[in-house]
N, C-alpha and C positions, 0 to 999 in steps of 0.2 A: 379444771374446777367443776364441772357441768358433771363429767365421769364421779367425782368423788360425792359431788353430794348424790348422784345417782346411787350411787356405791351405798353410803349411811342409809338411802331411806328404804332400801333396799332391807338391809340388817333390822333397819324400827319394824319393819313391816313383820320381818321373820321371829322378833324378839317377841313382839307383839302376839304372834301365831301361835308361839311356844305358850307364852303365857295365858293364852286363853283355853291350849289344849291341857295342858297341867292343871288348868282351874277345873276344866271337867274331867280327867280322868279323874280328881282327886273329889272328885261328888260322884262319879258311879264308883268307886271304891266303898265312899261312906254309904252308896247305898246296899253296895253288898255286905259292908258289914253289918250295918241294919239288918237286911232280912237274914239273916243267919244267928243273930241276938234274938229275933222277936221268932225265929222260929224252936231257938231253944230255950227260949224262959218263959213260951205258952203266949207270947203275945198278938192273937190269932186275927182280932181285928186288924192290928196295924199291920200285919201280913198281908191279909186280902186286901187290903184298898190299895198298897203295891201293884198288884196285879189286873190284868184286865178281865172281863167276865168273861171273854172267849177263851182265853186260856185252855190249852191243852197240854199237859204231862206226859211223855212217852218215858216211862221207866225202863232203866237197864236189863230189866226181866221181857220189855215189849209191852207191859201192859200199860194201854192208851186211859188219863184218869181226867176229867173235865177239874177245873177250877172248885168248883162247888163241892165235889169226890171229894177234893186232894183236902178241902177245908173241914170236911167233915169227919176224913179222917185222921186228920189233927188232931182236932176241937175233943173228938171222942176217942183219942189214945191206940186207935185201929193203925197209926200210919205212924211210928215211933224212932226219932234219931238217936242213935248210937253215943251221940254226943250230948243230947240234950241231959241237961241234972233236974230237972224241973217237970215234976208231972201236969199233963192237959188240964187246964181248969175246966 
């Protein structure tokens, strides 16, 4: 008897686990899908407040861009996604 309920609460605990880590994958999901919407239809505040101000960009090229860089070359059309339909306001 002692074994079996050990057994259940064992499974509540792990059910429990599950469900909490499926509750956040499935919000850093939404938030990736967020910044990948707000970076393609110009939504440049609700970008940076995302991010921290220390932020550092290492691009595929090597070139190192601070937080601030990476917004201004948004904001001003200098830093442009391939996907984006929507020009920098």
């Amino acid at each position: 008897m002692i074994n079996t309920l050990l057994h259940l609460l064992m499974l509540h605990v792990l059910a429990m686990s599950l469900t909490a880590q499926s509750a956040l994958e499935a919000e850093i999901l939404k938030v990736s899908q967020d910044k990948l919407t707000w970076k393609n239809t110009g939504q440049y505040d609700r970008l940076a407040e995302l991010f921290d101000d220390a932020l550092v960009l290492i691009h595929i090229t090597g070139q190192v861009t601070t937080k601030a860089d990476w917004m201004t070359q948004r904001r001003t059309g200098r830093f442009v996604n391939v996907l984006s339909k929507k020009k920098p306001q």
